[in-house]
C-alpha positions as CSV (number, residue, x, y, z in Angstrom):
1,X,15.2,59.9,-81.3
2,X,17.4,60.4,-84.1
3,X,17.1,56.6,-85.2
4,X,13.4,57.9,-87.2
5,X,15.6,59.7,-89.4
6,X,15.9,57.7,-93.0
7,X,18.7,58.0,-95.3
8,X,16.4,59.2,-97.9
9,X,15.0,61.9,-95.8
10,X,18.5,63.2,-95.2
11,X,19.4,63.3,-98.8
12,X,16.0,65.1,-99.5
13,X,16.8,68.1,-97.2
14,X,20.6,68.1,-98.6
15,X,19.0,68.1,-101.8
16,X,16.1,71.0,-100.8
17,X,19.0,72.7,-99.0
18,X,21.3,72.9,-102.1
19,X,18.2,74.2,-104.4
20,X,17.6,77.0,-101.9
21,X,21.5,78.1,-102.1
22,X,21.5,77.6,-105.7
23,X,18.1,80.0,-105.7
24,X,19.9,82.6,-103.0
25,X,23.2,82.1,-105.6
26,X,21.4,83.0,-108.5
27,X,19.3,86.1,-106.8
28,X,22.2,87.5,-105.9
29,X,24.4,87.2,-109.3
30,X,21.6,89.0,-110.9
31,X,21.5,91.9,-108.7
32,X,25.4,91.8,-109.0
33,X,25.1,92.1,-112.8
34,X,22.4,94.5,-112.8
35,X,24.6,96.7,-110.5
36,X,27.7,96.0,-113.1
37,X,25.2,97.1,-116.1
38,X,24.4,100.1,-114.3
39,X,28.0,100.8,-113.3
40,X,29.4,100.3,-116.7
41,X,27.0,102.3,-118.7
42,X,27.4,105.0,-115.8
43,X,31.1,104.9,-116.4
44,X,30.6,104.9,-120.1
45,X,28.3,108.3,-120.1
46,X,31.0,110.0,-117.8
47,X,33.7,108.7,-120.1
48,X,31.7,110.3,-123.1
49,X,30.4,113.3,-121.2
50,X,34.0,114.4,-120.4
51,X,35.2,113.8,-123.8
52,X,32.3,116.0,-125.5
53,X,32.8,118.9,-122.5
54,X,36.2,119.2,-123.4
55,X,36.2,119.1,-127.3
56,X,33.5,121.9,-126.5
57,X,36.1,123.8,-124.2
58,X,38.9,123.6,-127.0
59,X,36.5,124.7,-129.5
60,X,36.1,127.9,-127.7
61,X,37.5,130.9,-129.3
62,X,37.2,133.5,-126.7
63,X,36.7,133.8,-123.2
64,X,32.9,134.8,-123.2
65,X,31.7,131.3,-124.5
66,X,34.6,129.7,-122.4
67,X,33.2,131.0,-119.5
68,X,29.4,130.0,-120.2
69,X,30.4,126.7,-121.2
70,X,32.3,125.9,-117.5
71,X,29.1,126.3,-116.0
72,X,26.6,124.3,-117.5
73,X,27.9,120.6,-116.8
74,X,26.9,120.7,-113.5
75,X,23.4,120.1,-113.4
76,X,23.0,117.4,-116.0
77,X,26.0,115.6,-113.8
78,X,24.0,116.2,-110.4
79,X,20.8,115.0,-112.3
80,X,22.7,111.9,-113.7
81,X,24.1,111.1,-110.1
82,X,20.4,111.3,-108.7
83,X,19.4,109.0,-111.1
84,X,22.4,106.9,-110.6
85,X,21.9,106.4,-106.7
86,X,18.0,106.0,-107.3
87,X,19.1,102.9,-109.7
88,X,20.8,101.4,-107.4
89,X,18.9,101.8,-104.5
90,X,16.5,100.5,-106.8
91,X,18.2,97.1,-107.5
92,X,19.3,97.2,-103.4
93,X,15.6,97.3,-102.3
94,X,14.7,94.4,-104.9
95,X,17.6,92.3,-103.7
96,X,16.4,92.6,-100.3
97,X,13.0,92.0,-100.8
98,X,13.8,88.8,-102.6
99,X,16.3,87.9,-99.8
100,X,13.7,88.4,-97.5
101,X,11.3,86.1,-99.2
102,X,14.4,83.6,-99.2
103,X,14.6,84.1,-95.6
104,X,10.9,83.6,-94.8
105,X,10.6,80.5,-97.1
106,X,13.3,78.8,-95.3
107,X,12.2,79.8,-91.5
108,X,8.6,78.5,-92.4
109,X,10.3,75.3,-94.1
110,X,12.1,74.9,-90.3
111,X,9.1,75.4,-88.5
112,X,7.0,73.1,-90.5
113,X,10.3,70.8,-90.1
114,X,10.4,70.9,-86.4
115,X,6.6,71.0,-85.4
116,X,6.4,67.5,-87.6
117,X,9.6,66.0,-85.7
118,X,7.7,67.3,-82.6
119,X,4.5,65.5,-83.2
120,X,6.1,62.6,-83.9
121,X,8.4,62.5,-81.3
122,X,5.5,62.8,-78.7
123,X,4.1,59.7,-80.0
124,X,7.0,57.7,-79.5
125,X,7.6,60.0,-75.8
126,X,7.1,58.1,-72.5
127,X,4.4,59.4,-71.0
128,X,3.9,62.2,-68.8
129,X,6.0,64.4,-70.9
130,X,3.2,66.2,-73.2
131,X,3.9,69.3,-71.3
132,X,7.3,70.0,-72.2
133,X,6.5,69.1,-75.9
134,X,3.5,71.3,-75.6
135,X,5.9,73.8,-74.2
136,X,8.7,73.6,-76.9
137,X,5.5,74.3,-79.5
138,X,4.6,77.2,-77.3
139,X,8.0,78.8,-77.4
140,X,8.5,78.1,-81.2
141,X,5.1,80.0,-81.9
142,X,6.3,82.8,-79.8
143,X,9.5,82.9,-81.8
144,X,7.3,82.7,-85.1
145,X,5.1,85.6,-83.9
146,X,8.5,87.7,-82.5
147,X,9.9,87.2,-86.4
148,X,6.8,88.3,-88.1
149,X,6.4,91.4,-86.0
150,X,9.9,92.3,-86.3
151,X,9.7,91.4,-90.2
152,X,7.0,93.8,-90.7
153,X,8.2,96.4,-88.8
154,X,11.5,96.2,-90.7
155,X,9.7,96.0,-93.5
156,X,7.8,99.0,-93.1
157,X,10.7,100.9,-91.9
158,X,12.7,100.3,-95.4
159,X,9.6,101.7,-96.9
160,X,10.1,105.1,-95.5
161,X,13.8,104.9,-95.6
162,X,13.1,104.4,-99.3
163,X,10.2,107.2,-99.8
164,X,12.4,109.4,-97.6
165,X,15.3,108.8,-100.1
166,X,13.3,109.3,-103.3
167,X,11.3,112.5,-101.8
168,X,15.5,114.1,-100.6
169,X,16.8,112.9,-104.1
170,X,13.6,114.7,-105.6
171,X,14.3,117.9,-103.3
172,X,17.7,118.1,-104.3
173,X,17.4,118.1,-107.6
174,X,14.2,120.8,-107.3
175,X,16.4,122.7,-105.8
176,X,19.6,122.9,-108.3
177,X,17.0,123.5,-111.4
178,X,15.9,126.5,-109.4
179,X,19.2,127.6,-109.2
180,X,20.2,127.2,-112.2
181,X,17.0,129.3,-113.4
C-alpha cells in the first residue's frame, strides 16, 4: 500500500507541514509580543504612577491634603487593572481564534489527505472489500461531524465566557465609580 507513495509527495507534505509550523510559530510570537507591549507599557505607567503619587505625598504640607491624597489612587488603579485584563483577554481570545483556524485547516488538510489515499487504495483493493473502505469513510465523517459540533459548541461557549468577562469587568468598575461618588 505504502509503495504509491512518491518521494516527491513526501517532501511536499514535509514541506506543507513545516509552512504550517512556521505559520503556528509566527501566530504565536505575535501574541507573545503583543502581551510583552502590553506588559511593559503596563509596568511603565505603574512605575510612573508611583513616582508622581509619591512626589505628591512629599509635597504635602499638612495632614488635611495628606489625607485626601491617600485616597484617590485607587480607582484610576482599579480602572487601569480592568483595562489591563480586558487587553489581554483581548489578545488571548484572538490567539485562540487564530489557533483554531490553524487547527481546522490542518484537520480538513488530513481528511482531504486520507479520503484521497482511501479512494485510491480501493482501486488497487481485491475485491470484496468496498465495505470496510466504505466503512472507514463512514467513521471518518462521523469523526468530522463530532469535531464540528464540539468546535462550535466550544466556540460558542468562549463567547459567553468572554461577554460574561466584559459585562463583570464592566460591573465592577460601575460599582467603584459609585463609590467613590
Amino acid at each position: 500500500m505504502y509503495a504509491n507513495v512518491t518521494p516527491e509527495q513526501i517532501a511536499a507534505m514535509n514541506k506543507a507541514s513545516v509552512e504550517s509550523l512556521s505559520g503556528l510559530c509566527r501566530t504565536q510570537f505575535a501574541a507573545l509580543e503583543r502581551l510583552s507591549v502590553l506588559n511593559f507599557n503596563a509596568a511603565k505607567s505603574a512605575f510612573e504612577d508611583s513616582v508622581s503619587f509619591t512626589k505628591s505625598l512629599l509635597g504635602a504640607k499638612d495632614p488635611q491634603p495628606f489625607a485626601s491624597l491617600t485616597a484617590t489612587p485607587a480607582q484610576p488603579a482599579l480602572e487601569k487593572a480592568i483595562a489591563y485584563s480586558r487587553s489581554v483577554y483581548v489578545i488571548v481570545t484572538q490567539s485562540n481564534a487564530e489557533m483554531n483556524k490553524f487547527a481546522e485547516a490542518q484537520v480538513g488538510e488530513f481528511n482531504k489527505n486520507i479520503v484521497g489515499y482511501l479512494d485510491q487504495v480501493s482501486k488497487n483493493a481485491p475485491a470484496g472489500s468496498e465495505a470496510v473502505i466504505a466503512a472507514v469513510k463512514s467513521a471518518l465523517a462521523a469523526t468530522n461531524s463530532a469535531y464540528e459540533n464540539i468546535s462550535r459548541v466550544t466556540k460558542q461557549a468562549s463567547e459567553v465566557a468572554g461577554s460574561r468577562f466584559m459585562d463583570a469587568t464592566t460591573a465592577v468598575l460601575n460599582s467603584s465609580k459609585k463609590k467613590a461618588a
